[in-house]
C-alpha positions as CSV (number, residue, x, y, z in Angstrom):
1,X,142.3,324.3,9.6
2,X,141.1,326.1,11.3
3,X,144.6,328.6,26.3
4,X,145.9,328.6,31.6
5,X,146.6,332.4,33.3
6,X,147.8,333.8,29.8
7,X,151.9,334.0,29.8
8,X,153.9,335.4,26.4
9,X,155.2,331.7,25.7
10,X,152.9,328.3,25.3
11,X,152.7,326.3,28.2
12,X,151.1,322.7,28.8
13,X,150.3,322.3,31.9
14,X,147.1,323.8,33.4
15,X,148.4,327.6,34.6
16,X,145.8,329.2,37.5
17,X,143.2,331.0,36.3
18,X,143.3,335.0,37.9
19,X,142.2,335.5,40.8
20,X,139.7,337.9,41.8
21,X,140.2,340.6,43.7
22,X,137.2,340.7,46.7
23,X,137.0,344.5,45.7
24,X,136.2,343.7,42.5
25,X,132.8,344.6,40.7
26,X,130.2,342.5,40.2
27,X,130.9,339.4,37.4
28,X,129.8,341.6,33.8
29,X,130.0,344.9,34.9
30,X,133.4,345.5,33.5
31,X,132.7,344.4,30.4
32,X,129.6,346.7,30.4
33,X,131.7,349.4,31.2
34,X,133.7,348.9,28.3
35,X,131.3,348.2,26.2
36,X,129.8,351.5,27.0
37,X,132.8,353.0,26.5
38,X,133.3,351.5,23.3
39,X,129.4,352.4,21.9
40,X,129.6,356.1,22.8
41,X,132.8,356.4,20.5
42,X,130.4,355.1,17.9
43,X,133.1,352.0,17.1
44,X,130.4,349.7,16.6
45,X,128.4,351.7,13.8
46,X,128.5,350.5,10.3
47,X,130.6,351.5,8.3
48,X,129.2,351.0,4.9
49,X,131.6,353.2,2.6
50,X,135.0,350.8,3.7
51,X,133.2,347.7,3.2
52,X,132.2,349.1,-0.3
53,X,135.1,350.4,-1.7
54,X,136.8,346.6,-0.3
55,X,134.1,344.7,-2.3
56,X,134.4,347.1,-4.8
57,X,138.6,346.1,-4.8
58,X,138.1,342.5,-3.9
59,X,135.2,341.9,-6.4
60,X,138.0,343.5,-9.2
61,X,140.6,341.4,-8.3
62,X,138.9,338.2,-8.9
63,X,137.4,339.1,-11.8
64,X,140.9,340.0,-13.2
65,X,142.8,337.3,-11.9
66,X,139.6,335.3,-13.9
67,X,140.3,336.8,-17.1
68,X,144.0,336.5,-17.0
69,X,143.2,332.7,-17.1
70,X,141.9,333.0,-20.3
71,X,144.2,336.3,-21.9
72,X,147.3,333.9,-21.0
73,X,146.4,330.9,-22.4
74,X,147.6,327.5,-21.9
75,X,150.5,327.9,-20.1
76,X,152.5,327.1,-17.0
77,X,153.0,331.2,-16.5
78,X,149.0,330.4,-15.0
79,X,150.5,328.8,-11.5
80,X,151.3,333.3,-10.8
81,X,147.6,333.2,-11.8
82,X,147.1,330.7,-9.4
83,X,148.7,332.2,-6.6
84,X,147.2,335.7,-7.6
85,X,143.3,333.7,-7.0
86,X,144.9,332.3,-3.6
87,X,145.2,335.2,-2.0
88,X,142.4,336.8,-3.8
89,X,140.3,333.7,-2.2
90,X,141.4,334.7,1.3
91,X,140.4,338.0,0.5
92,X,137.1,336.9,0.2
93,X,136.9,334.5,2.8
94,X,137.5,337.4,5.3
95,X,134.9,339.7,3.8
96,X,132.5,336.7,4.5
97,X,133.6,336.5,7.8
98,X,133.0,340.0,8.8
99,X,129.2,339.5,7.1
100,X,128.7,336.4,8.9
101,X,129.2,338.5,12.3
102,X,127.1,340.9,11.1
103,X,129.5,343.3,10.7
104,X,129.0,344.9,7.2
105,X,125.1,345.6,7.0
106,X,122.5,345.9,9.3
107,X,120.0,343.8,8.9
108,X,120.8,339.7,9.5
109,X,119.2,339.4,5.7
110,X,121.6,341.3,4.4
111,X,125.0,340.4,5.8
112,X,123.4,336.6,4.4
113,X,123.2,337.5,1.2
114,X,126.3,339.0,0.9
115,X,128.0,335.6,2.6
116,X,126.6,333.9,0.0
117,X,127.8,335.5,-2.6
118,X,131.6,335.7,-0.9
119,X,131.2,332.6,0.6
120,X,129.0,329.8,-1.2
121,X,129.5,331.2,-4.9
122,X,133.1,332.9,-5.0
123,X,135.0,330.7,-2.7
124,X,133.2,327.1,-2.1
125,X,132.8,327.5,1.4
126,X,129.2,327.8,3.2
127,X,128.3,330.7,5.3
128,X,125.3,328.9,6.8
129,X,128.1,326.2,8.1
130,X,131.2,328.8,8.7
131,X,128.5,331.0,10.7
132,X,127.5,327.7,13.0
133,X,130.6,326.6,13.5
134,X,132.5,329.8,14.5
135,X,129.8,331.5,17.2
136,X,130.4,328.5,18.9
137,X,134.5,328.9,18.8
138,X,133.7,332.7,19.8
139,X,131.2,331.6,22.9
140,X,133.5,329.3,24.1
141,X,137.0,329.9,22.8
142,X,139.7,327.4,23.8
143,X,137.5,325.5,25.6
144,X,137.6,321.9,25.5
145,X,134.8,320.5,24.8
146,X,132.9,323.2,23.4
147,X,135.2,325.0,20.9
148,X,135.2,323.4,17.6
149,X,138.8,324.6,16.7
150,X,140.5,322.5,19.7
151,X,138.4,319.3,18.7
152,X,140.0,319.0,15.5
153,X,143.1,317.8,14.0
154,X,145.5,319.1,16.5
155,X,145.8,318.8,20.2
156,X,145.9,321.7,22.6
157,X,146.2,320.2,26.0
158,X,148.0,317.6,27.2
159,X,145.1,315.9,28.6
160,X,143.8,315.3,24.5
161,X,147.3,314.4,23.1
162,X,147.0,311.2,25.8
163,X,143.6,310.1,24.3
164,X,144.9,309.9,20.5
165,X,145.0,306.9,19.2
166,X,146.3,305.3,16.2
167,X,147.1,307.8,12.9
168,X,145.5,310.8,15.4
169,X,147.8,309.9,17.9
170,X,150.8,309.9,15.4
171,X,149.5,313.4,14.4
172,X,149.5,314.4,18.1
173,X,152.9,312.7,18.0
174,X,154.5,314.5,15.5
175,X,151.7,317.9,15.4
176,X,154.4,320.9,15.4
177,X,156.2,319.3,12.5
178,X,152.9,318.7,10.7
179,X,151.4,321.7,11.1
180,X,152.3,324.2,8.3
181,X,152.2,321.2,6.1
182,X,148.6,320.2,6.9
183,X,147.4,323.4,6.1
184,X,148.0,323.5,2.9
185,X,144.9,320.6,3.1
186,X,143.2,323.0,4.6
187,X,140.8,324.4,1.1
188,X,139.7,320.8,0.9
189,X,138.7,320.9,4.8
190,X,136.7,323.4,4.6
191,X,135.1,322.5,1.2
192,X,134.5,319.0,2.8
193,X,132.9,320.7,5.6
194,X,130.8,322.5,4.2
195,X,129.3,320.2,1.7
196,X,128.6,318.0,4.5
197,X,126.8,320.5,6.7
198,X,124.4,321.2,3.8
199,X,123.3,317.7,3.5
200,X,123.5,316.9,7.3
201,X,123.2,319.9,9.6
202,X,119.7,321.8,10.3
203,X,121.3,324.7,8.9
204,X,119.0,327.8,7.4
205,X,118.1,328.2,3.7
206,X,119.5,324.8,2.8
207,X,118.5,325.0,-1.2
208,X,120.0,328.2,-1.7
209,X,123.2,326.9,0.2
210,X,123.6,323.9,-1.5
211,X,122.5,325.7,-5.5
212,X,125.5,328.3,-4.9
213,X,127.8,325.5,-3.4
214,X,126.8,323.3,-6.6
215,X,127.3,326.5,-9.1
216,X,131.0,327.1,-7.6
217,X,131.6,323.1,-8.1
218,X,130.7,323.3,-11.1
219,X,132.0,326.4,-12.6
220,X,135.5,326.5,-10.8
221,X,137.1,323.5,-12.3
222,X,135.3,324.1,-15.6
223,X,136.7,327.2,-16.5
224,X,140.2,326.0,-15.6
225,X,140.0,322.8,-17.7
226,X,138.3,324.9,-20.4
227,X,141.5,327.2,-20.5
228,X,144.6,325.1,-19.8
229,X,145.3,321.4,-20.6
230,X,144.8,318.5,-18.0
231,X,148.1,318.3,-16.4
232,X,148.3,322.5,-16.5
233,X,144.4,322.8,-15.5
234,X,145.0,319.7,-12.3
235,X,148.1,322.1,-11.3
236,X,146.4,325.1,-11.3
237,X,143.9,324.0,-8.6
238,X,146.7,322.6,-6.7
239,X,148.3,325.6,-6.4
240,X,145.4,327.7,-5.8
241,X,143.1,325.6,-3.6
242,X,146.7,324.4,-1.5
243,X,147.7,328.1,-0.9
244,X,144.4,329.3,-0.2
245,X,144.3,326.9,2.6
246,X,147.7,327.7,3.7
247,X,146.8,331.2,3.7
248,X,144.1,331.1,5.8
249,X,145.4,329.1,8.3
250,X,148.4,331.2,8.4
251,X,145.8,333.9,9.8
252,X,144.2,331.8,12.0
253,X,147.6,330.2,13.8
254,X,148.6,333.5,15.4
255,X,145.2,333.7,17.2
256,X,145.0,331.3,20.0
257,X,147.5,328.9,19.5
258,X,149.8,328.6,22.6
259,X,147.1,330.7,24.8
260,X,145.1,329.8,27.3
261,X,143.2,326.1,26.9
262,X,140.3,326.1,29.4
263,X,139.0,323.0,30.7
264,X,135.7,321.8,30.2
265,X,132.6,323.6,31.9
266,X,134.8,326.4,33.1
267,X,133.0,329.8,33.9
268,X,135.5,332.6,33.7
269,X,133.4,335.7,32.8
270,X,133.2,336.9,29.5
271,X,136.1,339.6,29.5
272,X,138.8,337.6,30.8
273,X,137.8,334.7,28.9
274,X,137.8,336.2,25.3
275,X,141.2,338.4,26.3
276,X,143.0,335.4,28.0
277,X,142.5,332.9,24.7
278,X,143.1,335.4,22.2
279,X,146.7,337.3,20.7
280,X,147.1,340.0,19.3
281,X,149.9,340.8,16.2
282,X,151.5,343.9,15.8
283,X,151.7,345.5,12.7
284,X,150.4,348.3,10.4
285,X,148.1,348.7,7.3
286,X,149.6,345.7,5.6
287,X,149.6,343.4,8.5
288,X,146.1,344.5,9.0
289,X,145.8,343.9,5.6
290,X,146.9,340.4,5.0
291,X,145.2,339.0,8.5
292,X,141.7,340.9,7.5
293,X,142.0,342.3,10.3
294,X,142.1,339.5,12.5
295,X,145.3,340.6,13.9
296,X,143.1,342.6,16.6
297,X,141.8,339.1,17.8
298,X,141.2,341.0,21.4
299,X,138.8,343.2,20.1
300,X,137.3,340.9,17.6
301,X,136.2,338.3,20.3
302,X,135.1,341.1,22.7
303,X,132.7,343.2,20.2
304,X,132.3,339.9,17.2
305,X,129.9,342.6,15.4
306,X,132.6,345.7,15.3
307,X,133.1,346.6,11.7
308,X,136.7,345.4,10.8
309,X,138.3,349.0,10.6
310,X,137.2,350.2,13.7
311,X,139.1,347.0,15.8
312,X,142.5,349.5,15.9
313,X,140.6,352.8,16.9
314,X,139.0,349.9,20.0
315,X,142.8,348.7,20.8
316,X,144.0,351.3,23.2
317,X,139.9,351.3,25.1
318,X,141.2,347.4,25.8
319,X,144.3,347.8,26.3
320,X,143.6,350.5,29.3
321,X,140.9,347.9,30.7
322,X,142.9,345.0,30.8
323,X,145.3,347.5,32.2
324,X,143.0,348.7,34.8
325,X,141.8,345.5,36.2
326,X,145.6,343.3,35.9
327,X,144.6,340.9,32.6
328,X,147.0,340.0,30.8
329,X,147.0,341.3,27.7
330,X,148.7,339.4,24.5
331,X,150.3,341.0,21.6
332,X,153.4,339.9,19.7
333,X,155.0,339.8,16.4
334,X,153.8,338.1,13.6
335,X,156.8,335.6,13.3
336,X,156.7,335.8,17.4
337,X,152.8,334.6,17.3
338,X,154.2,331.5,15.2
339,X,157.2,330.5,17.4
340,X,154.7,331.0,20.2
341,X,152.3,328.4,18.4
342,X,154.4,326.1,17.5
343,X,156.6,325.8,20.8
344,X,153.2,325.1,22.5
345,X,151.9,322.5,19.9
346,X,155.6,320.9,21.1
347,X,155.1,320.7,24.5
348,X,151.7,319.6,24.2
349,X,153.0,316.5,21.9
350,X,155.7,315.8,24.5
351,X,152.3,314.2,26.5
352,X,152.6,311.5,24.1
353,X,155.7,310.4,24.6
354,X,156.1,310.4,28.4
355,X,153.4,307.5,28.6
């Protein structure tokens, strides 16, 4: 907070699976062709000087949207404040996702660090826990099961929306109506989560997880009571914790929502499985920046490590594969991606009611 052959609208039901041509290569070879294709245009180097002038940015923005908190005052004008940090949050939160995949810095040591920093210290959220939790959605995306992101709140397939049972089956019930309201809960999810993976989960470097997790605890709500009164300070971090949710699931929704669910245990091959789960959304330089680049989930789930500006030089190598070899390839409009999403989360609540 956080799919079927893939089809431009949601569907419920379980949709064939493609079928194989018997001339077709052997099971991994097209994705090692494309893969090769995609090295020798050097798309998966680093690329250091973007993801320093971003920090650079990023790193400004939050210490300004800081300082306005105390050049303002105590005042209500600090809710803009508020919403400023949101999406400054976000901001964040992507730069630690791209460092969690290894994306920004060679060495796994390095991309670490920085995800503490972005993640554990600047935003509350743990990158030891957000790292665990997400390879498993990219191994096994849409799977049920095995994918973390269709075992939570929301039910994907009809064949989960039967089993829910008291308040999770009103949820079920009632999802596509609850969903753009539940996200603005969704700050607190991950916070929650987070906290709880440091003290339960086997996760690495569990001091320094849980010392940069305490620090952000500590300092966030103190330097909002410190500047602003009670009632202004408790709507401040309403604001800014409820939007920062909302605005992260806003860029996760587009992704797999509505797409193809695959049923436990399935063994689709790599390539079709990452292309049939995932959507794409069209869009330029500000779609690409206000999804952090997630709007090229195709690419993203086929090459996890490719440095986040390279994913729209990668598009059209995809594109001509899936092409090539008849997979389906998803891309719609933002506000498409949505409809998309929430029709699906519909039909898929309809299960509950035909009992």
């Amino acid at each position: 907070m956080v799919i079927e052959t893939v089809r431009h609208r949601p569907a419920v039901q379980e949709i064939p699976r493609p079928v194989m041509a018997e001339s077709a290569p052997t099971r991994g070879s097209e994705y090692a062709a494309l893969l090769r294709q995609v090295r020798q245009a050097g798309l998966l180097d680093r690329r250091m000087r973007y993801y320093g002038w971003k920090t650079a940015f990023t790193a400004t923005a939050f210490a300004a949207g800081w300082a306005a908190l105390w050049v303002i005052g105590d005042s209500w004008w600090q809710l803009g404040t508020a919403v400023f940090l949101a999406a400054v949050f976000a901001q964040l939160a992507f730069l630690g996702h791209d460092a969690g995949h290894k994306q920004i810095f060679r060495t796994r040591r390095a991309n670490h660090l920085y995800g503490l920093i972005v993640g554990n210290l600047a935003t509350g959220v743990s990158i030891g826990w957000w790292t665990s939790n997400h390879n498993r959605h990219h191994a096994h995306p849409n799977t049920e099961g095995a994918d973390p992101d269709v075992a939570g709140i929301l039910a994907h397939s009809g064949e989960r929306a039967v089993t829910g049972k008291g308040w999770r089956r009103f949820v079920f019930r009632y999802q596509a109506w609850l969903f753009f309201p539940m996200l603005f809960l969704e700050a607190g999810s991950l916070h929650n989560s987070s906290v709880r993976a440091v003290l339960k989960w086997p996760i690495p470097h569990r001091i320094r997880e849980g010392a940069l997790l305490s620090a952000h605890a500590i300092a966030y709500p103190a330097a909002v009571f410190l500047a602003l009164s009670p009632v202004k300070a408790l709507a401040f971090i309403a604001v800014q914790q409820g939007l920062f949710g909302f605005y992260m699931g806003c860029t996760f929704a587009p992704n797999h929502k509505g797409m193809t669910v695959l049923p436990a245990g399935d063994n689709t091959d790599f390539l079709r499985r990452q292309v049939l789960t995932s959507r794409n959304v069209r869009g330029g330089p500000l779609i690409d920046l206000a999804l952090g680049g997630l709007n090229y989930q195709i690419e993203h789930h086929l090459f996890p490590s490719m440095p986040r500006p390279a994913l729209r030089s990668a598009q059209p190598l995809v594109r001509a594969c899936c092409a090539e070899l008849a997979i389906p390839y998803a891309e719609t409009s933002l506000v498409a991606s949505y409809s998309q999403a929430l029709r699906h989360l519909n039909a898929v609540a309809r299960h509950t009611r035909s009992e």
